[in-house]
Biopython code that builds the backbone (N, CA, C, O; Angstrom):
import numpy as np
from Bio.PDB.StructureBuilder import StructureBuilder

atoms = [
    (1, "UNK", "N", (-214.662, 80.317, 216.990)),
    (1, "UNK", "CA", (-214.663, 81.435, 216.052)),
    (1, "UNK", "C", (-214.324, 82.726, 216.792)),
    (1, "UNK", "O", (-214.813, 82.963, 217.897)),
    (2, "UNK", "N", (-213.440, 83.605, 216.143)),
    (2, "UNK", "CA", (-213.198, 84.776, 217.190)),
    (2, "UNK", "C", (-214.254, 86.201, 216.396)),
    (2, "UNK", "O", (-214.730, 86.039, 215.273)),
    (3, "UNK", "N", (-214.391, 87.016, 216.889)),
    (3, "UNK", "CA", (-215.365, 87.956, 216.931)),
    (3, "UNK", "C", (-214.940, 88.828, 215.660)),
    (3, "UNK", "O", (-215.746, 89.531, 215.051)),
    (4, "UNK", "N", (-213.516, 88.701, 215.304)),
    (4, "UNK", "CA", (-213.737, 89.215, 213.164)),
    (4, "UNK", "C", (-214.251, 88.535, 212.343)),
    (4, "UNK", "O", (-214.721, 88.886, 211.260)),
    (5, "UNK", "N", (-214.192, 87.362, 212.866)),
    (5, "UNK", "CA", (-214.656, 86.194, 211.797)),
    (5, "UNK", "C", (-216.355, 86.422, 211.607)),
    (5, "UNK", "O", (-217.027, 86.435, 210.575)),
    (6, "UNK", "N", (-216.707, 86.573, 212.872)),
    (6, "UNK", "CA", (-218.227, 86.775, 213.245)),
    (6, "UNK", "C", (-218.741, 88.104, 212.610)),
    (6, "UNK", "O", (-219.775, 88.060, 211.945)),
    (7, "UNK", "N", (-218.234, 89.007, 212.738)),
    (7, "UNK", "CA", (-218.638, 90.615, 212.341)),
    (7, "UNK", "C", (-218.437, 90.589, 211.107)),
    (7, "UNK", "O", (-219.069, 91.473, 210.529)),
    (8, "UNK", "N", (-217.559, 89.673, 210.163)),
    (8, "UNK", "CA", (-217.043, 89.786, 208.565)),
    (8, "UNK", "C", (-218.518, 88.688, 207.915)),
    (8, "UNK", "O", (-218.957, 88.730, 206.766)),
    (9, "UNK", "N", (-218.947, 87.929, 208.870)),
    (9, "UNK", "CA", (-219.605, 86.634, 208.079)),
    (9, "UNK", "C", (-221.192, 88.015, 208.099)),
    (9, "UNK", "O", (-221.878, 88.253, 207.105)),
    (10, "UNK", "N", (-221.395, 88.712, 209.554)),
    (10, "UNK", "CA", (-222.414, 89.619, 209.472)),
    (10, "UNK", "C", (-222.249, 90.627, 208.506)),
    (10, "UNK", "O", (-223.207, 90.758, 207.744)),
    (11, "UNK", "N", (-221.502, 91.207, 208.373)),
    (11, "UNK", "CA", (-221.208, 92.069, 207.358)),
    (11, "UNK", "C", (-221.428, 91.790, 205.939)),
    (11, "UNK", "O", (-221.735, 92.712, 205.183)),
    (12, "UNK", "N", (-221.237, 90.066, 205.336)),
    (12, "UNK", "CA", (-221.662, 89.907, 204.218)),
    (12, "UNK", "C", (-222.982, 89.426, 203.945)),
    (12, "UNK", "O", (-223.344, 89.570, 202.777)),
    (13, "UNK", "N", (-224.033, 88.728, 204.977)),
    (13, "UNK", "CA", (-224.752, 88.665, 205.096)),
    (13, "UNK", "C", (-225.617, 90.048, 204.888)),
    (13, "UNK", "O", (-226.722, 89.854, 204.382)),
    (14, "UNK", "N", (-225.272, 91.498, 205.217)),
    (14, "UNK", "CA", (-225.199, 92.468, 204.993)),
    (14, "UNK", "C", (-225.648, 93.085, 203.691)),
    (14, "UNK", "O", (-226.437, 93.983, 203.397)),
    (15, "UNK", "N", (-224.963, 92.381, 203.109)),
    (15, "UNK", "CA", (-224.814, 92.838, 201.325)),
    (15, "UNK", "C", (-223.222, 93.204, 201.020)),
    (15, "UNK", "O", (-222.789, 93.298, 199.871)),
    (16, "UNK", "N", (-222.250, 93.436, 202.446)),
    (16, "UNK", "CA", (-221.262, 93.873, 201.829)),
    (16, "UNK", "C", (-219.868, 92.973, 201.245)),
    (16, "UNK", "O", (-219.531, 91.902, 201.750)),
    (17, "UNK", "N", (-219.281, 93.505, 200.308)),
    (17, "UNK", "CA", (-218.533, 92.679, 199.568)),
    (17, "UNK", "C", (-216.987, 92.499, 200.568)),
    (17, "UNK", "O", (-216.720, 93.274, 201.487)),
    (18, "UNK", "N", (-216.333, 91.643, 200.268)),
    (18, "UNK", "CA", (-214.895, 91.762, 200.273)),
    (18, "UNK", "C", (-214.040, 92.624, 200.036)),
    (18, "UNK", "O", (-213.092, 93.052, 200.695)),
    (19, "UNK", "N", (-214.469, 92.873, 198.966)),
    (19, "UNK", "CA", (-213.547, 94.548, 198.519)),
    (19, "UNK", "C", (-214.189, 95.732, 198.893)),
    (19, "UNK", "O", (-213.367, 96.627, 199.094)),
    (20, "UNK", "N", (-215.110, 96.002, 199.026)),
    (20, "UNK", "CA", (-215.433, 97.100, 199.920)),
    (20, "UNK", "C", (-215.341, 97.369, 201.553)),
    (20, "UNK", "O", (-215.402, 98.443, 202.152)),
    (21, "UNK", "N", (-215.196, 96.211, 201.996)),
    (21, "UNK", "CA", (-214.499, 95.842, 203.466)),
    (21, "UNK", "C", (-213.118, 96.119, 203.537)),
    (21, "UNK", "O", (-212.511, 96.585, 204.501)),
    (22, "UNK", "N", (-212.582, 95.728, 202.209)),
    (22, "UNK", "CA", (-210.903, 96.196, 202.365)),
    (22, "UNK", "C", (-210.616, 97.655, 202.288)),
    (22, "UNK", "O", (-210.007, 98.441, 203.014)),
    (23, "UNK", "N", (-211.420, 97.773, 200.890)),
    (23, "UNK", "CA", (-211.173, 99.405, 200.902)),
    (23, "UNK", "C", (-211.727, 100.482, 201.756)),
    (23, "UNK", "O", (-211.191, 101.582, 201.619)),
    (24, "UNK", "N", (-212.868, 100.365, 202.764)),
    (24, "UNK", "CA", (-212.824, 100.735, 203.715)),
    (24, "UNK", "C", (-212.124, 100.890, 204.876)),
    (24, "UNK", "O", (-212.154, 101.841, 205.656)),
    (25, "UNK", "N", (-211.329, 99.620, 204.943)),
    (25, "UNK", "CA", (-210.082, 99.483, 206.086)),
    (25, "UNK", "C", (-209.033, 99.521, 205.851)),
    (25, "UNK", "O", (-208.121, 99.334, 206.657)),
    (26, "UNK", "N", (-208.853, 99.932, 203.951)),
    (26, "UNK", "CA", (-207.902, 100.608, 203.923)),
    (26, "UNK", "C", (-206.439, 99.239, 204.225)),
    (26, "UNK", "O", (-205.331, 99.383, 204.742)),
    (27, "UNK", "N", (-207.095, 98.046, 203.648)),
    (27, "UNK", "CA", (-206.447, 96.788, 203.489)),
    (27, "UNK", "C", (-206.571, 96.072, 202.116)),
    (27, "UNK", "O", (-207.423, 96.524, 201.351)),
    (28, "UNK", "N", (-205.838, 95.027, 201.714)),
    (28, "UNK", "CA", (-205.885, 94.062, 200.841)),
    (28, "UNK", "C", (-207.202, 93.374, 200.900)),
    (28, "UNK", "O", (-207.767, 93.348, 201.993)),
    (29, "UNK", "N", (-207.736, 92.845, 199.932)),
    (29, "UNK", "CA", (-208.736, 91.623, 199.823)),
    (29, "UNK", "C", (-208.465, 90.577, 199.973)),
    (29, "UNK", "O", (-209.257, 89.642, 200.083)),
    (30, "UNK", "N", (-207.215, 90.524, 200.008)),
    (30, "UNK", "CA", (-206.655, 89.168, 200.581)),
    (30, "UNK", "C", (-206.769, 89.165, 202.039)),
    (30, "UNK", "O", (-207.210, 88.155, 202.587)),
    (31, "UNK", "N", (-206.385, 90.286, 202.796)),
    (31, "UNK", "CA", (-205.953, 90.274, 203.917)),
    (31, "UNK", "C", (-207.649, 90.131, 204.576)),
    (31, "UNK", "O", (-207.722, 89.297, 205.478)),
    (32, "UNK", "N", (-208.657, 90.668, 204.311)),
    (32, "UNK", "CA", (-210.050, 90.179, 204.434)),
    (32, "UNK", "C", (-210.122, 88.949, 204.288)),
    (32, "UNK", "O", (-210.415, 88.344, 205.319)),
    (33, "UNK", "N", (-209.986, 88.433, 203.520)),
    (33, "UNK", "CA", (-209.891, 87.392, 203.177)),
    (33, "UNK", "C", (-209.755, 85.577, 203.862)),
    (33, "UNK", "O", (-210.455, 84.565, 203.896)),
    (34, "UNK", "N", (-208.004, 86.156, 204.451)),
    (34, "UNK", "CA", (-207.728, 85.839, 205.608)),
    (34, "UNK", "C", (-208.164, 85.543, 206.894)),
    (34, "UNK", "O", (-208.152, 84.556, 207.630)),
    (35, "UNK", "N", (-208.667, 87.032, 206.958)),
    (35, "UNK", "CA", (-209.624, 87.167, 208.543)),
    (35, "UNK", "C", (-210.678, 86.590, 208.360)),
    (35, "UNK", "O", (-211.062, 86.013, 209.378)),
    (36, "UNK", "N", (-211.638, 86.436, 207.090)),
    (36, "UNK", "CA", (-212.785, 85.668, 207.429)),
    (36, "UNK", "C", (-212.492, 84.453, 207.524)),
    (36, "UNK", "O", (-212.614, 83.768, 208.539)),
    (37, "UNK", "N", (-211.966, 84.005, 206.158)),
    (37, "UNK", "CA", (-211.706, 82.129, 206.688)),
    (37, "UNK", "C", (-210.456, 81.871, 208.001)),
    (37, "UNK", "O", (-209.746, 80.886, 207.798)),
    (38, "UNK", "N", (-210.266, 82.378, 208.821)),
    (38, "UNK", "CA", (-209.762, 82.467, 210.077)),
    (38, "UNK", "C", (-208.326, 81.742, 209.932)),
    (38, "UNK", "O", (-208.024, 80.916, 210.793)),
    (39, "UNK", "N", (-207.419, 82.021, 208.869)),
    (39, "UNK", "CA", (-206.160, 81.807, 208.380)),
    (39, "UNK", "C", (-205.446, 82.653, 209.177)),
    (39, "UNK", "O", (-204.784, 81.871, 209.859)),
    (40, "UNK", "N", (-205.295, 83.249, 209.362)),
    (40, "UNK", "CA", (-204.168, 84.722, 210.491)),
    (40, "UNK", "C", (-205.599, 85.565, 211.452)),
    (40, "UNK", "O", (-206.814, 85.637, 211.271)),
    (41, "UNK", "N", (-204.753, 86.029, 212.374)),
    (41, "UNK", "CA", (-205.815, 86.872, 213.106)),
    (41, "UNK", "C", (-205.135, 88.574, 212.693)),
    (41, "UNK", "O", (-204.040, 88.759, 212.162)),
    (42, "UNK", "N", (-205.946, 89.471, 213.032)),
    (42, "UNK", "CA", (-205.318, 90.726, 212.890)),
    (42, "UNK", "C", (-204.256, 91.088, 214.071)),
    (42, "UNK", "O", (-204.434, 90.990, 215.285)),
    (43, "UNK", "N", (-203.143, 91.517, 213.395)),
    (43, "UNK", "CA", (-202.705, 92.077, 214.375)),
    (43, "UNK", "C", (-203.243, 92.870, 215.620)),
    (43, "UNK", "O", (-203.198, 92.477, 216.786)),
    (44, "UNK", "N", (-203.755, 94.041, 215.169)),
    (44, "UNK", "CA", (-204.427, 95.388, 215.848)),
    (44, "UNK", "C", (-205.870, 94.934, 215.688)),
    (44, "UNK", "O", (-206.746, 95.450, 214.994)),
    (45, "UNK", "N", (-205.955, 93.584, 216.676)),
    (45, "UNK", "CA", (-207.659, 92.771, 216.816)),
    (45, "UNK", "C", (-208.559, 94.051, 216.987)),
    (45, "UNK", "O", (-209.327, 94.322, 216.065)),
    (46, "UNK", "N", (-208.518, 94.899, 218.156)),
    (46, "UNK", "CA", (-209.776, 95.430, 218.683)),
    (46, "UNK", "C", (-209.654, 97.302, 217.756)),
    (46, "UNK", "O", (-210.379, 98.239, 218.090)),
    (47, "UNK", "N", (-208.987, 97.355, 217.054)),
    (47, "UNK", "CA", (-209.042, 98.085, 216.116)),
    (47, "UNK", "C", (-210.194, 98.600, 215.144)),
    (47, "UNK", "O", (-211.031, 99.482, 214.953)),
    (48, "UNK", "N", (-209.577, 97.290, 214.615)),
    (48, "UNK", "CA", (-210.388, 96.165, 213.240)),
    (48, "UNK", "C", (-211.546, 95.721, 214.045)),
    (48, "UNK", "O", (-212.176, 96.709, 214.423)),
    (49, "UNK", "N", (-211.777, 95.226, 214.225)),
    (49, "UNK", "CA", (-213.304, 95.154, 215.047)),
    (49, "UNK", "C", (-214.221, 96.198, 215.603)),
    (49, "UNK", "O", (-215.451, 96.161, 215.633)),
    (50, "UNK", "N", (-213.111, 97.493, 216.205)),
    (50, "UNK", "CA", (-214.169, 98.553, 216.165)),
    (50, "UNK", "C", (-214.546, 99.259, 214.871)),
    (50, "UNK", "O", (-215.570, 99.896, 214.623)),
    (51, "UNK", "N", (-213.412, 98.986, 214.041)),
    (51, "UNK", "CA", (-213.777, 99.495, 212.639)),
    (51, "UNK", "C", (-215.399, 98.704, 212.027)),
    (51, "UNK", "O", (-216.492, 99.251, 211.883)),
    (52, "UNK", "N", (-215.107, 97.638, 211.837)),
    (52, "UNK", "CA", (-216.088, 96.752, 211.242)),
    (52, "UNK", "C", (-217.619, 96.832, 212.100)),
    (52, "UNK", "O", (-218.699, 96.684, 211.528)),
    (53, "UNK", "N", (-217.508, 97.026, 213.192)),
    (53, "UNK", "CA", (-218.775, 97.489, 213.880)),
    (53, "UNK", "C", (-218.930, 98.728, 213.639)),
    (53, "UNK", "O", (-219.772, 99.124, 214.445)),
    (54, "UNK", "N", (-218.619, 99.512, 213.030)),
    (54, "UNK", "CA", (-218.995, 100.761, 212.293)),
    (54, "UNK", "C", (-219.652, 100.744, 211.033)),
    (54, "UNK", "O", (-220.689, 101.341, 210.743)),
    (55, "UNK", "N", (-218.763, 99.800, 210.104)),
    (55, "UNK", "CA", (-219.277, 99.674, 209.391)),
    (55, "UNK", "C", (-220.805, 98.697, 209.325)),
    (55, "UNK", "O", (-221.626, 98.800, 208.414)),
    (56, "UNK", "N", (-220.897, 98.012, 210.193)),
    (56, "UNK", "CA", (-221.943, 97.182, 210.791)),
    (56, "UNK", "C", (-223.116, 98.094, 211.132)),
    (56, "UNK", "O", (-224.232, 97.620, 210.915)),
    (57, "UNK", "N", (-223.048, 99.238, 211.595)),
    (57, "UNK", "CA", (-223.751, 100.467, 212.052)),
    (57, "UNK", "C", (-224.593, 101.214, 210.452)),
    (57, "UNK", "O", (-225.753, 101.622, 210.500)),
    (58, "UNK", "N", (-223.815, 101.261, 209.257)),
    (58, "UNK", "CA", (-223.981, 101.997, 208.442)),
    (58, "UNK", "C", (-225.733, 101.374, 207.854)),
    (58, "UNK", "O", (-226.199, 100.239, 207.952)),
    (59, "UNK", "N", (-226.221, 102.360, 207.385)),
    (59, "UNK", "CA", (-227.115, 101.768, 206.194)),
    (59, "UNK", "C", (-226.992, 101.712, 205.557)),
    (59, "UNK", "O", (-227.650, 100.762, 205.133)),
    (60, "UNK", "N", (-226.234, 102.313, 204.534)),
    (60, "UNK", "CA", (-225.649, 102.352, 202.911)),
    (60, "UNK", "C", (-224.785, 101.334, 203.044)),
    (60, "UNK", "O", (-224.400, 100.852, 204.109)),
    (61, "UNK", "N", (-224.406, 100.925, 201.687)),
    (61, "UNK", "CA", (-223.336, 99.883, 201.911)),
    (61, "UNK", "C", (-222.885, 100.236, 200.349)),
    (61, "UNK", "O", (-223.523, 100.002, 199.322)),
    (62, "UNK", "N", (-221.564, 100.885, 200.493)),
    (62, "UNK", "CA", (-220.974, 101.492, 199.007)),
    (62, "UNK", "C", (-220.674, 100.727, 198.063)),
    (62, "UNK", "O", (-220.851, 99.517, 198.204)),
    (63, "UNK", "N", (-220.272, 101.127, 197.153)),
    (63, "UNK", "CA", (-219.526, 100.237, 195.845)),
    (63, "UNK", "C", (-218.460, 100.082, 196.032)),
    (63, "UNK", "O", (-217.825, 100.838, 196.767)),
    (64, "UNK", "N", (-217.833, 98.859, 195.310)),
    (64, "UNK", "CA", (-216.396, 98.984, 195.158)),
    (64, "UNK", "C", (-216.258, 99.830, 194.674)),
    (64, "UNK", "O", (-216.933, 100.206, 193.716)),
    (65, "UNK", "N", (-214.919, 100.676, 195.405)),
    (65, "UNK", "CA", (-213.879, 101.365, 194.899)),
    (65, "UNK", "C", (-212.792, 101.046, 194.366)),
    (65, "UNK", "O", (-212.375, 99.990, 194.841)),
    (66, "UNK", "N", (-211.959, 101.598, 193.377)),
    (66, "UNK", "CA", (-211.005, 100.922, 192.513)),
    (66, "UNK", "C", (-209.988, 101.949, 192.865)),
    (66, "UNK", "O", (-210.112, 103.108, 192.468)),
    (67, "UNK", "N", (-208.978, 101.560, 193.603)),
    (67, "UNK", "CA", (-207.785, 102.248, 194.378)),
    (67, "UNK", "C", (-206.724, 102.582, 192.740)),
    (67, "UNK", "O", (-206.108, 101.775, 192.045)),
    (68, "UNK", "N", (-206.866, 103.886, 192.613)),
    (68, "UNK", "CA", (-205.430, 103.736, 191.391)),
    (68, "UNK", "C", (-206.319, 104.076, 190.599)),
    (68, "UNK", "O", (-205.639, 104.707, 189.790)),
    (69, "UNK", "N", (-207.346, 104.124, 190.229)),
    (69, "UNK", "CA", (-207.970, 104.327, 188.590)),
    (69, "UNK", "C", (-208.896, 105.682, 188.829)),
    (69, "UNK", "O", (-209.811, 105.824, 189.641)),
    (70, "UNK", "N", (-208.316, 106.739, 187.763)),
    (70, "UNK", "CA", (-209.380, 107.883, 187.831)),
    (70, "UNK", "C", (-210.226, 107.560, 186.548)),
    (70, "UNK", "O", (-210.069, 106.872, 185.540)),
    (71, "UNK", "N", (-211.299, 108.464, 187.116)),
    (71, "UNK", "CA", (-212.221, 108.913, 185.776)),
    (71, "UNK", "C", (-211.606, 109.817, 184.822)),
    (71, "UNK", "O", (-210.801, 110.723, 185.036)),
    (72, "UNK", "N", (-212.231, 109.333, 183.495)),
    (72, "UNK", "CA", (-211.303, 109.969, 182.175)),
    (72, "UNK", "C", (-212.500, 111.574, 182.365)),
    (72, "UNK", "O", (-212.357, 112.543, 181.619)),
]
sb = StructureBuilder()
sb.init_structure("model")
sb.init_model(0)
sb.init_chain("A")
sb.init_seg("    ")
for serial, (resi, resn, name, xyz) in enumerate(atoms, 1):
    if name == "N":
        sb.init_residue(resn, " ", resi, " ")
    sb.init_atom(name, np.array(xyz, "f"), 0.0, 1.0, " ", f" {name:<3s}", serial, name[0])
structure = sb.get_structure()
């Protein structure tokens, strides 16, 4: 197992979702997706991993955000 796979499985253990992992990194849910069930690795590995240990750091853990949709 390489160390996104590990920080994504902690992260949901966490409480946090898939889509709030993406939209934090500012990626697809697919592309999460990916990285957890260990289908592709990230390009920019130690990036993404320092990202996700940030988010690993947080106490809050946000809502999905919905990229594209405002409030009326």
């Amino acid at each position: 197992m390489n160390e996104i796979h590990d920080t994504l499985l902690a992260l949901k253990e966490k409480g946090w979702t898939m889509a709030a992992i993406a939209d934090e990194l500012g990626v697809s849910n697919m592309t999460v997706f990916t990285w957890r069930n260990e289908t592709r690795n990230a390009e920019n590995g130690r990036s993404v991993l320092f990202k996700l240990d940030s988010l690993l750091a947080r106490k809050r853990i946000p809502k999905h955000k919905r990229r594209g949709l405002r409030a009326p």
